[in-house]
N, CA and C of each residue as an Amber inpcrd file, in Angstrom:
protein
   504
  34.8990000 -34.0030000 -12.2300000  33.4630000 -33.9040000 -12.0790000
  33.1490000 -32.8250000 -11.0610000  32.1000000 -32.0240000 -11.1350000
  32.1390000 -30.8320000 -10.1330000  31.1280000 -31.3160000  -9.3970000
  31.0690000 -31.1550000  -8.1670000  29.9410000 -31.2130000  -7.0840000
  28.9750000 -29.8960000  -6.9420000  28.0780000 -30.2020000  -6.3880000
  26.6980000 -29.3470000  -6.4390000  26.7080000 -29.5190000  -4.8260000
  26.6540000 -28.6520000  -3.8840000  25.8170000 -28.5730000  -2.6950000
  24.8870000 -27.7010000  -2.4300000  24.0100000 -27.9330000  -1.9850000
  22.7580000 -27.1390000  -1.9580000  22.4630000 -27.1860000   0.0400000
  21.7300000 -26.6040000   0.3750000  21.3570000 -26.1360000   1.7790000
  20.0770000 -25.4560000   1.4840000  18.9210000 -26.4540000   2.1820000
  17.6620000 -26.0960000   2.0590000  17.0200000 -26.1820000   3.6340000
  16.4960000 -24.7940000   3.9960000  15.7140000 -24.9080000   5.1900000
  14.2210000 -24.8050000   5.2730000  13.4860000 -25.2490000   5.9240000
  12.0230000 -25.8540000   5.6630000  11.3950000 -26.7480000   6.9580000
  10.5580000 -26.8730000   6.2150000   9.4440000 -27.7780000   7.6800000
   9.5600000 -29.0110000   7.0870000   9.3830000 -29.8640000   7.9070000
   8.9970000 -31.6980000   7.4240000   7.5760000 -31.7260000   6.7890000
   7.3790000 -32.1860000   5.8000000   5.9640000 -31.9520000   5.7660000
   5.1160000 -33.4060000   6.0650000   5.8270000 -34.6610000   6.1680000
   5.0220000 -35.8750000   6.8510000   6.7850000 -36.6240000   7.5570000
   6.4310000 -37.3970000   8.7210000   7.1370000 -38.0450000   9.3710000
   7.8330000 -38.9600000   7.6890000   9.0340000 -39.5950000   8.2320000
   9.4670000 -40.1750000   6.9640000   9.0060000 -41.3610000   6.6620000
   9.5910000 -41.9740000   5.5170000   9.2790000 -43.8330000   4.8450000
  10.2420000 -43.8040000   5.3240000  10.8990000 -45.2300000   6.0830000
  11.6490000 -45.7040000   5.8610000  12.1180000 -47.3950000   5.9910000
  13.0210000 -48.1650000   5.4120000  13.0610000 -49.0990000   4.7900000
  14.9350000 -49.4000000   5.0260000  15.1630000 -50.5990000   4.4770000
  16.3600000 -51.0630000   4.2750000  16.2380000 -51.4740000   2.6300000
  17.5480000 -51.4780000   2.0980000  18.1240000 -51.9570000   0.7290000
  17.9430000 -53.1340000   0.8750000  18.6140000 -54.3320000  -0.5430000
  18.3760000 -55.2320000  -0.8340000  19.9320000 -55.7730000   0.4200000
  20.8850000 -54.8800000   0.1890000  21.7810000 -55.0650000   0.4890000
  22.1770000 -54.6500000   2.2150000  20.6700000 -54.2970000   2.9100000
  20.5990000 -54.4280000   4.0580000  20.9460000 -52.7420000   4.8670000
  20.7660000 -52.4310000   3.7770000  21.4520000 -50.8150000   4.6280000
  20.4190000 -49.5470000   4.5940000  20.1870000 -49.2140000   5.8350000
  18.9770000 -48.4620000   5.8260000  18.8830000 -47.1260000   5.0660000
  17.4970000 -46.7400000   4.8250000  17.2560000 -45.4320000   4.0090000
  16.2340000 -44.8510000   4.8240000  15.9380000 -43.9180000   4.6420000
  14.6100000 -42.6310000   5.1200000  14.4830000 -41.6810000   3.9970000
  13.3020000 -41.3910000   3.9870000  12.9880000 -40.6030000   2.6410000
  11.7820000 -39.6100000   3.5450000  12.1430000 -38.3720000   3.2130000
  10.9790000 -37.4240000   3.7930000  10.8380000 -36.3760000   2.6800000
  10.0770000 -35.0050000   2.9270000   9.5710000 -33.9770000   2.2670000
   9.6490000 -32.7770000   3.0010000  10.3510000 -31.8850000   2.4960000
  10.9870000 -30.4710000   3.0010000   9.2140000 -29.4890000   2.4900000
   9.3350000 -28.3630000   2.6150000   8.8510000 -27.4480000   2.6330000
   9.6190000 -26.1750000   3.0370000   9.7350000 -25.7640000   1.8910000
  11.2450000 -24.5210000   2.2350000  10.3650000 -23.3090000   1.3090000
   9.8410000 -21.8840000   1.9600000   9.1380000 -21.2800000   1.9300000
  10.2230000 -20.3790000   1.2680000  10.2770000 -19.4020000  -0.3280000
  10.6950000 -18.8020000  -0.4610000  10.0280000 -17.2990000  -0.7660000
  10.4460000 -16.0220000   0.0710000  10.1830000 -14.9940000   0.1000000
  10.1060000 -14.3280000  -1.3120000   8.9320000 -13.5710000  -1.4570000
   9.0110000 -12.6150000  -3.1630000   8.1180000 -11.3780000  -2.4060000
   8.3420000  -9.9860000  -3.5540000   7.4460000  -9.2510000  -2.9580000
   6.3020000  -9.3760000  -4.3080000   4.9440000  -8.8610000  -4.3600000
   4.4040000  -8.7920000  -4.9920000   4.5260000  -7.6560000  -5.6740000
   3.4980000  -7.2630000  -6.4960000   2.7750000  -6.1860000  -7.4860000
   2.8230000  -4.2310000  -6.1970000   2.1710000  -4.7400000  -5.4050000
   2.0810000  -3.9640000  -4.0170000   2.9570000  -3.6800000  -3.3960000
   4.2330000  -4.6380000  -3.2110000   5.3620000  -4.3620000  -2.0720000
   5.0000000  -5.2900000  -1.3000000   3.9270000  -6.0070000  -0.6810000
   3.6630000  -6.8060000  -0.4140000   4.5170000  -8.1870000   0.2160000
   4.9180000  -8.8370000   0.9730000   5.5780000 -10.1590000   0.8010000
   5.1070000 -11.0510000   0.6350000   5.0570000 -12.0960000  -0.1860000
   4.0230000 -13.5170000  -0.2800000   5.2510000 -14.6980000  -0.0910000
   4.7910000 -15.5140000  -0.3560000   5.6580000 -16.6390000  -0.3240000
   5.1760000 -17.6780000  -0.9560000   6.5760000 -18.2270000  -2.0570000
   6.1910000 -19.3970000  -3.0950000   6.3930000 -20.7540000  -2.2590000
   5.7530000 -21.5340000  -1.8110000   6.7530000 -23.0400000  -1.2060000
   7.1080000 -23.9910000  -1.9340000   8.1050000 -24.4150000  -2.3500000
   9.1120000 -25.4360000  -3.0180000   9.3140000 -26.1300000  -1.8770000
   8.4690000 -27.4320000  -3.1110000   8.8520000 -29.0920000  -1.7760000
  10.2580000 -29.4480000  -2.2400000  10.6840000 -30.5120000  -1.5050000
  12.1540000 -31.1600000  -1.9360000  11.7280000 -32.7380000  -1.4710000
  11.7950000 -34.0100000  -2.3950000  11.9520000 -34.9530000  -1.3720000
  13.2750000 -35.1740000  -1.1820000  13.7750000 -35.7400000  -0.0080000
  15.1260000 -35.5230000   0.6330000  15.0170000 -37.3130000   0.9540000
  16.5190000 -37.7400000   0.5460000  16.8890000 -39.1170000   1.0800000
  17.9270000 -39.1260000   1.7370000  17.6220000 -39.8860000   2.6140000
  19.3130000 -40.6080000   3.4060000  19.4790000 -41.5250000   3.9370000
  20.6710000 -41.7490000   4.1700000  21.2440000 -43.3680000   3.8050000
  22.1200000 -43.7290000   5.2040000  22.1380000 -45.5640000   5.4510000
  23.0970000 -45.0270000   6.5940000  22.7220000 -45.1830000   8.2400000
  23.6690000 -44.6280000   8.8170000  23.0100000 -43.7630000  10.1110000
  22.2850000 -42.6880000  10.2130000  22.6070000 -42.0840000   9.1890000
  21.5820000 -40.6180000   9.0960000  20.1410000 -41.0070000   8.8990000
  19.8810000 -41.9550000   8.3200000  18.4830000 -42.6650000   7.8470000
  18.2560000 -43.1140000   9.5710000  18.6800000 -43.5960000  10.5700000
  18.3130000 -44.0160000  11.2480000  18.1100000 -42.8550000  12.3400000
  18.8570000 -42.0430000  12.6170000  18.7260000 -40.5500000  13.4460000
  17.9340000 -40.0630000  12.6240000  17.7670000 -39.8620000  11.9390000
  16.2400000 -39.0330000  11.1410000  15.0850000 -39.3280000  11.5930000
  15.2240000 -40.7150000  11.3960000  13.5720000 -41.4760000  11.6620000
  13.3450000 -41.4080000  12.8120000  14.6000000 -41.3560000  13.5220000
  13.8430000 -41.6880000  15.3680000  13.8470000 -40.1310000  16.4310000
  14.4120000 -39.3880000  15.3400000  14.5490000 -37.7510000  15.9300000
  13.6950000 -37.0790000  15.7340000  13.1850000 -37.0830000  14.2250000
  12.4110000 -36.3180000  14.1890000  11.0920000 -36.2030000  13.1740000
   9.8320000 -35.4930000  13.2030000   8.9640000 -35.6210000  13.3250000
   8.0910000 -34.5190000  12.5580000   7.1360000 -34.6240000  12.1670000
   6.0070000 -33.5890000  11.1640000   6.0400000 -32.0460000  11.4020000
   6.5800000 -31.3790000  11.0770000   6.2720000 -29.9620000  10.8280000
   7.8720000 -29.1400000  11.6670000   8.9470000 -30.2860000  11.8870000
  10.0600000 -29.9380000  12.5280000  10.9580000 -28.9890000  11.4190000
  10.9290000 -27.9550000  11.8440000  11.9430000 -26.9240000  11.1340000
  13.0930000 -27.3550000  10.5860000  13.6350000 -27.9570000   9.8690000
  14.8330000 -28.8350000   9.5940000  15.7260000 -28.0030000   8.5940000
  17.1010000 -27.9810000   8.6740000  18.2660000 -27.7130000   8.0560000
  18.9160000 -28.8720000   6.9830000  18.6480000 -28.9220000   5.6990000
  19.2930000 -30.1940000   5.0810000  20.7610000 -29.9140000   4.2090000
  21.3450000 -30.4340000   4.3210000  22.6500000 -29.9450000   3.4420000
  22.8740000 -31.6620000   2.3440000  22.7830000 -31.1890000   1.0210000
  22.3760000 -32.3530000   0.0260000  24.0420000 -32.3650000  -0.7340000
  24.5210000 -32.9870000  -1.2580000  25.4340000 -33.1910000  -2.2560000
  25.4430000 -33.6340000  -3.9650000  23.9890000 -33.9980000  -3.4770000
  23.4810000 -34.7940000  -4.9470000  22.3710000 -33.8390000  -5.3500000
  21.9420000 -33.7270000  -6.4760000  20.4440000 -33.3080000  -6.3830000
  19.7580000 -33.4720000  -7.9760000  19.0170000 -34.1640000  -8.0090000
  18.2260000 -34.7850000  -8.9560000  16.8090000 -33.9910000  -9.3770000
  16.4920000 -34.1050000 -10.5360000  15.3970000 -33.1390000 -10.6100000
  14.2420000 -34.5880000 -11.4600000  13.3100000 -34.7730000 -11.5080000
  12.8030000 -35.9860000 -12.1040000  11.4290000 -34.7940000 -12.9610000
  11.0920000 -35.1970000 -13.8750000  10.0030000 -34.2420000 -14.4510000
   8.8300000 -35.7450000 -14.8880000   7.6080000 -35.8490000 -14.9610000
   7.0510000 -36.7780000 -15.6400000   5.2660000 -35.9030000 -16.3720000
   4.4730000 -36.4550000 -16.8760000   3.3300000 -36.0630000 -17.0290000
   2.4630000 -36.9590000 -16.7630000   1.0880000 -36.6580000 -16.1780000
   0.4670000 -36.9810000 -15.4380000  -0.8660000 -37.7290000 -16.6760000
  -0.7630000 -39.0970000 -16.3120000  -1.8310000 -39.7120000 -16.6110000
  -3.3430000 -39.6730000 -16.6910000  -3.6590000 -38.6580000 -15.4980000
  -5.3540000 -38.2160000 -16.0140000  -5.2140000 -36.8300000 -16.7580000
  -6.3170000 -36.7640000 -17.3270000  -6.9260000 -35.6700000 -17.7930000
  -6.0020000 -34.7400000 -17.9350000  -5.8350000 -34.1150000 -18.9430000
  -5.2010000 -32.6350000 -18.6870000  -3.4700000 -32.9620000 -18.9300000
  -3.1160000 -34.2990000 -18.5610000  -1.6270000 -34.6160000 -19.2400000
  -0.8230000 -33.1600000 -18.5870000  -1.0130000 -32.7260000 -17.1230000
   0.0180000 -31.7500000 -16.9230000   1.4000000 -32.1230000 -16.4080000
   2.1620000 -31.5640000 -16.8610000   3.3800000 -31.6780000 -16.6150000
   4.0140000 -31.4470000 -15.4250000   4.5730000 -32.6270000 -14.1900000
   5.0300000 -32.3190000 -13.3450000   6.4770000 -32.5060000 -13.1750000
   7.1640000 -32.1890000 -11.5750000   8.1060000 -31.7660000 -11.3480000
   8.7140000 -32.2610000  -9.9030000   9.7910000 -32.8510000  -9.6000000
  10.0830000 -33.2810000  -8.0200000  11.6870000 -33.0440000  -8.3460000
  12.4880000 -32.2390000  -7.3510000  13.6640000 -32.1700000  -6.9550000
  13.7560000 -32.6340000  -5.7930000  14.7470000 -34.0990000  -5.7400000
  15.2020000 -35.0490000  -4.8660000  16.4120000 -34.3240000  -4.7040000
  16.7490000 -34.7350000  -2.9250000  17.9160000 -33.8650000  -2.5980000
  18.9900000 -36.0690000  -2.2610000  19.8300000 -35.9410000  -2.2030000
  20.8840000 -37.1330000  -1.1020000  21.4580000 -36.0100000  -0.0110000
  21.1340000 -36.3270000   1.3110000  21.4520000 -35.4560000   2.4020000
  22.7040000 -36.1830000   2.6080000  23.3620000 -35.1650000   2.8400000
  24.8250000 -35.7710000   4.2000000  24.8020000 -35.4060000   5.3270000
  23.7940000 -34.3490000   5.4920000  23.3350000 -33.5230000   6.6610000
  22.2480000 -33.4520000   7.0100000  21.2480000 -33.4780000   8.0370000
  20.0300000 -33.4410000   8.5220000  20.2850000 -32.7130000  10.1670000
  19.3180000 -31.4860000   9.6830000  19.5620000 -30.7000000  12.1020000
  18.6560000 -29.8490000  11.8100000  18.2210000 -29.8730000  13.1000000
  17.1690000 -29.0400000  13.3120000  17.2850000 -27.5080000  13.3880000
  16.9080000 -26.9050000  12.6640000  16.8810000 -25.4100000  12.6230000
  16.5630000 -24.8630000  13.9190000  17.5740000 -23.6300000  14.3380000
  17.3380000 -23.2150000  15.4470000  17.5810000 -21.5680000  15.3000000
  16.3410000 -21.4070000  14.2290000  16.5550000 -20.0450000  13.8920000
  15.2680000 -19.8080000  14.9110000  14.1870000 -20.3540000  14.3990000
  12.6230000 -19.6990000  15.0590000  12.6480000 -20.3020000  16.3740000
  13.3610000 -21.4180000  16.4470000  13.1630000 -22.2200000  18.3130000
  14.3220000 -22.4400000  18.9760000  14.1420000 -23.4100000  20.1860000
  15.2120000 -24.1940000  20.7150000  15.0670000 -25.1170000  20.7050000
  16.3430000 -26.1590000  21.0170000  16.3210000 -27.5030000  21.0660000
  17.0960000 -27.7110000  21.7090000  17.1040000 -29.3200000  22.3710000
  18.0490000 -29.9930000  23.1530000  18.9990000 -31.0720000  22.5730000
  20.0160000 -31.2450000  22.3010000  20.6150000 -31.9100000  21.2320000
  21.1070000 -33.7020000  23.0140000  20.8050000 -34.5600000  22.2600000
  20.7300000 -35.7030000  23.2810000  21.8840000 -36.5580000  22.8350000
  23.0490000 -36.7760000  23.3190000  23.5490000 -37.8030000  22.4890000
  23.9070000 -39.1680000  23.2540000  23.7720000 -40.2000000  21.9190000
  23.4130000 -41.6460000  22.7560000  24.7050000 -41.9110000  22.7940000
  25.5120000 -42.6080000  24.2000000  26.6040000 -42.9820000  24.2200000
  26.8820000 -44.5610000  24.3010000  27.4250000 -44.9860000  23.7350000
  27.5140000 -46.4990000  24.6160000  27.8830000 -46.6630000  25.3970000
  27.2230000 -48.1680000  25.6460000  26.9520000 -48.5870000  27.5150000
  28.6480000 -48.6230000  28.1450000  28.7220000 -47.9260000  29.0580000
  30.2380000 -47.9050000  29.3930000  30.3830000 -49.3010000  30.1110000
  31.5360000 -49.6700000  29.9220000  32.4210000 -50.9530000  30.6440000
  32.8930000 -50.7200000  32.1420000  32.7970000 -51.7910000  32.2740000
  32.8060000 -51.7620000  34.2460000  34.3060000 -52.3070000  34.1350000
  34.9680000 -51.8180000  34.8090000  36.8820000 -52.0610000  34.9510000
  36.5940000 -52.6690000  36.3460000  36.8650000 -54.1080000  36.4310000
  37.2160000 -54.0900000  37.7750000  38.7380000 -54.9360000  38.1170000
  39.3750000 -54.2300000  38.8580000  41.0050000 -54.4720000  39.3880000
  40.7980000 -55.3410000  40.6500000  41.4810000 -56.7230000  40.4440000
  41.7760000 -57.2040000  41.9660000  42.9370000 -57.6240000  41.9370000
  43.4760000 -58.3790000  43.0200000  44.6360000 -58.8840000  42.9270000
  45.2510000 -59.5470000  42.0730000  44.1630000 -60.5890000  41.1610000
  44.9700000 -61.0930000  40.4300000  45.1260000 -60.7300000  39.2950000
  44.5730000 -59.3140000  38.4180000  44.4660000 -58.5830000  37.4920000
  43.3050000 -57.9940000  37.4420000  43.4070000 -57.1490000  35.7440000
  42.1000000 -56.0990000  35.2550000  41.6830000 -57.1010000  34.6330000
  40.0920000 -56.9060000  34.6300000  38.8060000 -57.4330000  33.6600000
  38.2220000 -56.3660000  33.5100000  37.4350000 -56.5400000  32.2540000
  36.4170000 -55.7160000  31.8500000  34.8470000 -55.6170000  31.1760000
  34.3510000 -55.5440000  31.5060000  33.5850000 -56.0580000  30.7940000
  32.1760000 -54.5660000  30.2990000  31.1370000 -55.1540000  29.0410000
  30.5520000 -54.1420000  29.2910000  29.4560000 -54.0440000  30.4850000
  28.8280000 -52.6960000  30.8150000  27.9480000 -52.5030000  32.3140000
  26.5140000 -53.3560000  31.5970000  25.9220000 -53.9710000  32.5610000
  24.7900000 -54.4240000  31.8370000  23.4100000 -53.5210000  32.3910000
  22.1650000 -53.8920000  31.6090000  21.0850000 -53.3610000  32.3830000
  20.9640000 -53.8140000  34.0990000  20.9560000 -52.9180000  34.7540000
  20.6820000 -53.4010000  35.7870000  21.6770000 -53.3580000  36.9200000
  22.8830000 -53.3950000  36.5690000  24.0660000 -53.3670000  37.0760000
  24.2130000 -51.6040000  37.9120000  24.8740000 -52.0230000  39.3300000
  24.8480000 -50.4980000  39.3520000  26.3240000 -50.8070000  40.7000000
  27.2200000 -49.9780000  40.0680000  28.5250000 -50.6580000  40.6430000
  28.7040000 -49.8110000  42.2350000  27.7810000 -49.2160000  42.7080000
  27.9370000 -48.1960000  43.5160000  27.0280000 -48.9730000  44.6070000
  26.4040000 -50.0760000  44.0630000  26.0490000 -51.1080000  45.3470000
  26.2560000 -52.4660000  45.0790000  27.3720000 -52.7110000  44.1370000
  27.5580000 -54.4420000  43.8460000  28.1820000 -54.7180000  45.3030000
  27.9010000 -55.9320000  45.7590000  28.1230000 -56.2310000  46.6980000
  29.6490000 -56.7960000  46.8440000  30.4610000 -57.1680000  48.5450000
  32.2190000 -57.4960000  47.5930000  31.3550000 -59.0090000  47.2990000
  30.3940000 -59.7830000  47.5880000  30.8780000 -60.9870000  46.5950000
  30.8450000 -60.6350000  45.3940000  30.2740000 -59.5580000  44.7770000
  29.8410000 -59.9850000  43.6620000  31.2770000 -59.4760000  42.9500000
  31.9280000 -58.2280000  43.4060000  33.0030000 -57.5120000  42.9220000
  34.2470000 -58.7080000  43.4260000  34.1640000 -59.5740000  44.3490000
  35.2140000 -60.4400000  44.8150000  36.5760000 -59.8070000  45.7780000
  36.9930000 -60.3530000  46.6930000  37.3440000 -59.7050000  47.7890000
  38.5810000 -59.0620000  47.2490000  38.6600000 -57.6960000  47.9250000
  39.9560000 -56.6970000  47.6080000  39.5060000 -55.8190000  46.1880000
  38.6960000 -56.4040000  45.6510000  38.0540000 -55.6350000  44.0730000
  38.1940000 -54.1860000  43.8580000  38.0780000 -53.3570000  42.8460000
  38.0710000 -51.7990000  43.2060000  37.0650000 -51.9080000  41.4410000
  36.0800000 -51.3590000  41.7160000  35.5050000 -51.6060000  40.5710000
  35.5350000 -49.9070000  40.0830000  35.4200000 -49.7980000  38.9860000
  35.6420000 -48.2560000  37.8700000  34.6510000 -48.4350000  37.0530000
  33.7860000 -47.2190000  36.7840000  32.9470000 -46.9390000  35.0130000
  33.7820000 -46.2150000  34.3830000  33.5990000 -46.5620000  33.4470000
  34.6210000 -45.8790000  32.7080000  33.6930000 -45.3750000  31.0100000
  33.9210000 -44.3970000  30.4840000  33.2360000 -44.2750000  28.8900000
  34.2930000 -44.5950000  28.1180000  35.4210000 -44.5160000  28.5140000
  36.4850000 -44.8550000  27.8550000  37.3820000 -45.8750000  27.7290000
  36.8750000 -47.1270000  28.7840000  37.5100000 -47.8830000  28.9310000
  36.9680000 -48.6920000  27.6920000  38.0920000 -49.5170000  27.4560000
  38.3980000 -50.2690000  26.3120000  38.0880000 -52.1970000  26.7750000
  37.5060000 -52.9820000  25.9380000  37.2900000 -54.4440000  27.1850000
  39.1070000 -54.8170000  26.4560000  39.4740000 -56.0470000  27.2750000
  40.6540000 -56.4820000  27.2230000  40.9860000 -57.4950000  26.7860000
């Protein structure tokens, strides 16, 4: 079976839908606006815009929705791509047209701007060593090991953050 990838760059044109499956697994569905260059009759440049609605599934459905936002320059890289045609019920019976993308990729274009890329880490684990062994546990809200007191660390304690520590 051959694969199709496509790479479409464009604006958001509304914040996304998004929803969970029957089967509990989230989706986001938005609308590209990807402006393609022609010259005219004149020499002229105009520009045709081709929408895309774009889905994704996942974690990507969930970093989509909470990243980003209406008119954001976006980079999509699709694997799937569906074209749906139907005709239109009032008047005039014209014939329309929607190319659905499945993203594996969603980032913000950083041709015309900048951006700050943020990444969420999990809450690191507090290592603390005393005499009678390691514990670990994860750091909680609130916790700040740079003034736990020794009761709270327990006498002789050596407490560590760690991003890498593993609980035990």
């Amino acid at each position: 079976m051959d694969s199709i990838n496509i790479t479409v760059t464009g604006r958001r044109g509304a914040d996304p839908r998004q929803g969970t499956t029957k089967a509990g697994k989230p989706w986001a569905s938005f609308r590209v606006a990807a402006d393609d260059p022609m010259r005219n009759g004149n020499g002229d440049r105009e520009y045709d815009t081709r929408w895309y609605q774009v889905w994704c599934h996942g974690p990507l459905a969930e970093h989509v929705a909470e990243s980003l936002v209406k008119g954001d320059r976006v980079t999509v890289r699709a694997d799937d791509v569906n074209c749906r045609t139907w005709t239109e019920d009032a008047p005039g019976h014209r014939a329309r047209g929607q190319v659905e993308l499945k993203a594996y990729d969603v980032s913000l274009s950083l041709r015309f701007a900048s951006g700050v890329a943020v990444r969420r880490h999990q809450r690191p684990y507090i290592r603390i060593e005393t005499r009678g062994g390691v514990a670990a546990r994860k750091l909680q809200r609130g916790d700040d090991p740079l003034r736990m007191t020794r009761t709270d660390r327990g006498e002789g304690a050596h407490v560590q953050v760690a991003r890498a520590c593993r609980p035990f």
